[in-house]
C-alpha positions in Angstrom: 11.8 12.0 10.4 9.0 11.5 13.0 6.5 8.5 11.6 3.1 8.1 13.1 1.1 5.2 13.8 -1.6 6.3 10.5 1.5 6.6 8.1 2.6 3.2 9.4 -0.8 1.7 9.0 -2.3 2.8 5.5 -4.1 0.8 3.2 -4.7 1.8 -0.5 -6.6 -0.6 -3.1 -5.0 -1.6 -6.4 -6.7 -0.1 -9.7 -4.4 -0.4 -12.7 -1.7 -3.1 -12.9 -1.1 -2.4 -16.7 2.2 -3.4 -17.3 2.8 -5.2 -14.3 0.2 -8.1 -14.3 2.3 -10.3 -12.0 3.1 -8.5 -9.1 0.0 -6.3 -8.6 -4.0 -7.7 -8.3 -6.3 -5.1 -9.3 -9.1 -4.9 -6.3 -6.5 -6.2 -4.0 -5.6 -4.1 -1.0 -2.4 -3.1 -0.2 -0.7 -2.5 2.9 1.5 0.8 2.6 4.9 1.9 4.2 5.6 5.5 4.6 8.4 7.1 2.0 8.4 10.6 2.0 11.1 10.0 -1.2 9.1 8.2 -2.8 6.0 10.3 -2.7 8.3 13.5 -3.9 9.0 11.4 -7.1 5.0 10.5 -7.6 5.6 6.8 -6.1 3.9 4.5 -3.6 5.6 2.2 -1.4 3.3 -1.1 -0.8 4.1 -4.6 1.0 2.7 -7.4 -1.4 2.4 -11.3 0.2 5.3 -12.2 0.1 6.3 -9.6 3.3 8.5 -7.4 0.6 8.1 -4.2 0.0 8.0 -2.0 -3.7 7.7 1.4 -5.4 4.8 1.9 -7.8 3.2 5.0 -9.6 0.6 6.4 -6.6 -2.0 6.7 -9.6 -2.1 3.0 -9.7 -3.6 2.7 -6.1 -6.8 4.5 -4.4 -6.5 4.8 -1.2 -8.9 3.7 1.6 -10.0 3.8 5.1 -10.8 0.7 6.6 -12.9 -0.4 9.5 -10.9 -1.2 12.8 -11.8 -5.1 12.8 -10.7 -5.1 9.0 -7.8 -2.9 9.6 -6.7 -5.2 12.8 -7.4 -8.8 10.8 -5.5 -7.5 7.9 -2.1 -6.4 10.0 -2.4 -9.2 12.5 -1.8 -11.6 9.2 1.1 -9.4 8.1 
């Protein structure tokens, strides 16, 4: 499967963390990895701080476009 540089480079925002108040921050934006099994099966698959990535429920995150400087500053950190 062919990935392009938008799937690589998604960001979503964090808006329920019921039931998983230590691993997820609500408000706190999330950088995402493309997982085309994962989306078939309703999931999400986000990097948190520590570099490692995870499946969630997609209807915990929103997803959202960032401006390039923010977009930029965010991966050059990751």
């Amino acid at each position: 499967m062919k990935t392009n540089v938008a799937q690589l480079n998604s960001f979503v925002v964090c808006i329920n963390n019921q039931g998983y108040e230590a691993s997820l921050e609500v408000g706190k934006i999330y950088r995402t990895i493309a997982d085309e099994t994962a989306n078939l099966n309703g999931l999400i698959r986000v990097i948190d701080e520590s570099g490692e990535d995870y499946a969630f429920a997609a209807n915990r995150f929103y997803p959202i476009e960032l401006p390039k400087p923010v977009e930029e500053a965010l991966l050059s950190v990751a």
